[in-house]
N, C-alpha and C positions, 0 to 999 in steps of 0.2 A: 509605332510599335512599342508597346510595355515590355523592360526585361521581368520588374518585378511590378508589383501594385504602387502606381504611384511614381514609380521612374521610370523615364520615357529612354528610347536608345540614344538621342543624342545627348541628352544630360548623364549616361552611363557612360558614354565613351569617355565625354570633354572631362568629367570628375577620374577618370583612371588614367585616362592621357595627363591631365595637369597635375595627379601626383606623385608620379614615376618620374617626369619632366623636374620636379622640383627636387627629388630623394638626388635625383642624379645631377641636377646642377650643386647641390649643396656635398656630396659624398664627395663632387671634383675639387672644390675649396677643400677637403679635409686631405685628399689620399690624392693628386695627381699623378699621372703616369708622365705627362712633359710638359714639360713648359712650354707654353703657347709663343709664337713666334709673333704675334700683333694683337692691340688691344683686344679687346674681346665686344666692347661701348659698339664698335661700328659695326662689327663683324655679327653681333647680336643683334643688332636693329633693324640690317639685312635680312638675314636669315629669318628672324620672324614677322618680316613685314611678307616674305617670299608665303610662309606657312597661312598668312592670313589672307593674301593672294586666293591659294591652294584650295583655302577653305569655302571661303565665295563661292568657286569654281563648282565644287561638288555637290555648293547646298543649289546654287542656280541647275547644275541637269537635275539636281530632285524636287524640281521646281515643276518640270515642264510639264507638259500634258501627259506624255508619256515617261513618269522618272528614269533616269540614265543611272542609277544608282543600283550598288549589288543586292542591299536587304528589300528595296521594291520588288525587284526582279525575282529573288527568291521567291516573297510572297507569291508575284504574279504565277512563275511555274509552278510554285504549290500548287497553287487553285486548280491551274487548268491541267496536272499532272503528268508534265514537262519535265523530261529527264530522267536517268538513269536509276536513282535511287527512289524515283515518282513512278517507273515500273518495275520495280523487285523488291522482295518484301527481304529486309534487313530488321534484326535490332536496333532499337533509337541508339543503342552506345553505342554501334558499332560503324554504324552510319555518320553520327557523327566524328568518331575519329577517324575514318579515311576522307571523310569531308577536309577534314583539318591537315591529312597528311595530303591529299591531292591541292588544296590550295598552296600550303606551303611550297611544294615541287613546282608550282605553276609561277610560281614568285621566282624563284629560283632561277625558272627558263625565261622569264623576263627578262632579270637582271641580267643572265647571260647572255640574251639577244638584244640589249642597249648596249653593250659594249662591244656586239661584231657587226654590227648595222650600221653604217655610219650615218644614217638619218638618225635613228634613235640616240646614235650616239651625241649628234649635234646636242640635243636635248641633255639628255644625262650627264653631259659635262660639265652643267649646272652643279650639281651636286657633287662634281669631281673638284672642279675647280675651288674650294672651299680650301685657305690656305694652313688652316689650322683643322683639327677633328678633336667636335665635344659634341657634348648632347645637342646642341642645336644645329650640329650639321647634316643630325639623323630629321632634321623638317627642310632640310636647301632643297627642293623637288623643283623644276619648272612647273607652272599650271601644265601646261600643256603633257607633259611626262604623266603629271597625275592623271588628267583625263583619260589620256589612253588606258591608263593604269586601270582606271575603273571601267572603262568599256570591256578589257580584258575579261577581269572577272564576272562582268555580269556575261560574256560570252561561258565562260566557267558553269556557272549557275546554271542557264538553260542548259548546259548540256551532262551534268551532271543531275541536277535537282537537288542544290544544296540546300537545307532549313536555313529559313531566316536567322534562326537562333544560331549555327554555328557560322554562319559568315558575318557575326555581328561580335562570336566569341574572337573567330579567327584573325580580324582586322583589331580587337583590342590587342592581341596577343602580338601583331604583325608592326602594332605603333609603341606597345611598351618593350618589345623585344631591339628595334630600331632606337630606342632614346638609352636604352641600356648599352647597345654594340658600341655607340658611339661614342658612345660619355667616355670624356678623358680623367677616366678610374684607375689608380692602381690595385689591378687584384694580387694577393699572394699566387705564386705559383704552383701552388699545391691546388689552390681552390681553383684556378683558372685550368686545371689541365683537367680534374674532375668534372668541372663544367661542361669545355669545349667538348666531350665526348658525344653528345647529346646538345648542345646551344653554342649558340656563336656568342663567344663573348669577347670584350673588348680588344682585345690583345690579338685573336684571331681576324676579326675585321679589321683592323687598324690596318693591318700589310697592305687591305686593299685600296687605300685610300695614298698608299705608294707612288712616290713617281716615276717609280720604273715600272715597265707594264709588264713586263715580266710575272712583277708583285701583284700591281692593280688588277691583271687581268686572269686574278684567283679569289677563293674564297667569297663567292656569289652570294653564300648566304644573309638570311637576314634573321630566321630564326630557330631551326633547326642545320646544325651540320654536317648530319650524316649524307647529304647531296652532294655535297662536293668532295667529301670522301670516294662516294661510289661512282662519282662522274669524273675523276683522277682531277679536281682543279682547287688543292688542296695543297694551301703550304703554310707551315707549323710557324715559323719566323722571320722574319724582314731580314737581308742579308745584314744591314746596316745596322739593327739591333732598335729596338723600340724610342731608345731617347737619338739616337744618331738616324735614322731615317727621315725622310724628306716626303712633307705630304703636300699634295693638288697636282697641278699640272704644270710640268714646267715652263710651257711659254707665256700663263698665265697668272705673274708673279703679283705680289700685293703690292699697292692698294685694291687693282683693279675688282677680285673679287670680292671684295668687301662692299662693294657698293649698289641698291638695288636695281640702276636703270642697267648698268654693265652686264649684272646676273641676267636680267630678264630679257636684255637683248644679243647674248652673247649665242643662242642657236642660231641666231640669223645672221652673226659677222663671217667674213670671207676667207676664216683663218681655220684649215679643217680640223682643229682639236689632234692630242694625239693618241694615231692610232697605228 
């Protein structure tokens, strides 16, 4: 799929992903909000050996004979005119942005049901367990997490009839909004409280990455906020305060996460995460 003449959607994403990935690892050398608790050398080389994992993963289902992938899928319900928006006749602007508001809400009930499922949750621990939060703990995902992840939404797809074109806007939007939440930024408070109205930003996801679950087990989103306003799991500040709050999991202190056979095998050890 072409977005424009000439660039292809994979070469659109990886050029938008790798330059939000780099504004925000360099913004965190300039402005940090905390000081990291362990180097960063190991912690990094995990985290994006896990991301290139990830990526394998998604490019082998758009491999298969039949691709397992959401903008395939799209395509395919185009064609055969599959789904909800495939029989009712809307405006393209308008279609598209409830495309983009029903995907986001569907992210949303994801995230929310890997953290009360404790299968899902074995999984998503991966990305909890992470003992520091920066931009690269917005790519910790198991494979296995993503996969689902993407079966989800091409489940989404056929039954909505999302455009190729907005499920290809919505996942940049959903990977540069992720490297943003996460990035260990210090925003001003004035600009962080006009933001969070409307976007989760750093300060607002941070609490979720909490070791009190109390904390962690709020603020779902990834890229708009107003969900977990309206669905009451919504809280403004970490008791502990941003630089005195304690991130991952507590039974799973460092080195351990830091390393990538532990991350990769850590849904399948005997120890049920907490929940």
């Amino acid at each position: 799929m072409e977005i424009l003449p000439g660039l292809s959607e994979p070469i659109f994403r990886f050029s938008v992903f790798a330059a939000v990935l780099v504004a925000m690892a360099l913004i965190e050398l300039v402005i940090p909000r905390r000081k990291l608790t362990v180097p960063k050398t190991k912690r990094w080389a995990t985290n994006f050996a896990i991301v290139a994992i990830d990526t394998a993963v998604v490019r082998l289902m758009g491999a298969l004979a039949v691709p397992l992938v959401a903008v395939a899928s799209a395509v395919y319900a185009e064609t055969n005119g599959w789904g909800l928006f495939n029989l009712i006749s809307l405006p393209h602007w308008l279609e598209f942005l409830l495309a983009l508001l029903i995907l986001d809400l569907a992210i949303w009930f994801q995230h929310y049901v890997s953290h009360k499922v404790p299968l899902f949750w074995r999984l998503h621990r991966v990305h909890h367990a992470d003992v520091d939060i920066d931009v690269s703990t917005a790519i910790r995902f198991h494979p296995i997490e993503i996969a689902l992840s993407m079966l989800w939404k091409i489940v989404l797809v056929f039954v909505f009839g999302t455009a190729a074109i907005a499920v290809v806007v919505f996942e940049v939007i959903l990977n540069g909004g992720a490297l943003f939440n996460h990035a260990n930024i210090a925003l001003p408070s004035w600009l962080d409280r006009a933001l969070r109205v409307l976007i989760v930003t750093p300060d607002m996801h941070r609490v979720h990455h909490s070791v009190i679950r109390r904390e962690h087990d709020t603020n779902f989103g990834f890229n708009l906020s107003i969900w977990d306003r309206f669905f009451g799991t919504y809280t403004d500040q970490p008791d502990r305060g941003h630089e005195g709050m304690k991130i991952g999991l507590e039974q799973f202190p460092a080195p351990a996460p830091t390393r990538l056979i532990w991350s990769l095998a850590l849904p399948f050890a005997s120890k049920p995460g907490q929940r």
